[in-house]
N, C-alpha and C positions, 0 to 999 in steps of 0.2 A: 724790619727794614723793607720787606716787600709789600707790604700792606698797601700801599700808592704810588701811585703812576715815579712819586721824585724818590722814594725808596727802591724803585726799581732804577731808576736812573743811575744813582748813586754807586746802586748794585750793578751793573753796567762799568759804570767806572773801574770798580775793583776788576771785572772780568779782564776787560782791558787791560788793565796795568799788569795783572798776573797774567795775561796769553802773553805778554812783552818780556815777564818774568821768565818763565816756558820756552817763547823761543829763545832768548839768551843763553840762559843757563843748563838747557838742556838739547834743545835741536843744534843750536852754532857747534856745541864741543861735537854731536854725533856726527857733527857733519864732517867737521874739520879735521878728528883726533881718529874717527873710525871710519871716515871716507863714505859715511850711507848720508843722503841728503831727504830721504823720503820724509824725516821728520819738519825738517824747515817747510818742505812745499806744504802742508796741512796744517802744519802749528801756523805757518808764515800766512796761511790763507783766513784761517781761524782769526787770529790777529787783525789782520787787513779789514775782514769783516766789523770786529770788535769797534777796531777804530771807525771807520765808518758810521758806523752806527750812534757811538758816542757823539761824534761831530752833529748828528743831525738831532739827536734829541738834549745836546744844549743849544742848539738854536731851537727848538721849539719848545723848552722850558724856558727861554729868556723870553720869547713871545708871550708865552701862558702867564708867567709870572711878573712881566715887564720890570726884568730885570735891566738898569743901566747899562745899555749894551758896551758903552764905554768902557766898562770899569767890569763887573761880573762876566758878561761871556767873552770879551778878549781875554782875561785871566783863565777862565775855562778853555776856551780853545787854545790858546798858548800850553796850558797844563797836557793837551791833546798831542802835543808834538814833540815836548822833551820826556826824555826816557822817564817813567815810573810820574811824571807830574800831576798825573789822574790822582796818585795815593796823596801829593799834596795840595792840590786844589780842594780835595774830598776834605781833610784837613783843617784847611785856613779858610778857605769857603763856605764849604757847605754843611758841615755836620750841626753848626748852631741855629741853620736858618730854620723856620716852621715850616714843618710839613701839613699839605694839606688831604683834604681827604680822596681828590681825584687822580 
């Protein structure tokens, strides 16, 4: 999967969706049930990053691969903003498409 630049992408993605995983399921309850927030500000900044990052490299994979920005990277960026939609965009998207070697 990491072999190319869209195997990294992808791998990206999952990072993503599991720091989203992380803060949830694990910074929210320490924060809320044991009153310490140190983990939200780090997992929540990690995250922040994550996302970022994703955002910009499906729009420069919709460039590189001219993808129909109509239809693939509004599906992708959308996948960017609902909880966990990284793991179904990767999914319904992108796991069938060919990888190339850059």
């Amino acid at each position: 999967m990491l072999k190319n630049s869209f195997g990294r992408y992808r791998a990206l993605g999952f990072l993503e969706g599991g720091s989203l995983l992380v803060l949830m399921g694990i910074a929210m309850p320490v924060k809320y049930i044991l009153g310490n927030p140190i983990l939200v500000k780090y997992i929540g900044m990690l995250h922040g990053l994550l996302f970022l990052l994703y955002v910009i490299e499906t729009v420069r994979h919709s460039l590189e691969r001219k993808w129909s920005f109509s239809k693939m990277t509004i599906w992708l960026l959308i996948g960017s903003f609902v909880p966990f939609g990284t793991f179904i965009a990767d999914y319904k998207l992108l796991r069938n498409l060919p990888q190339t070697n850059s």
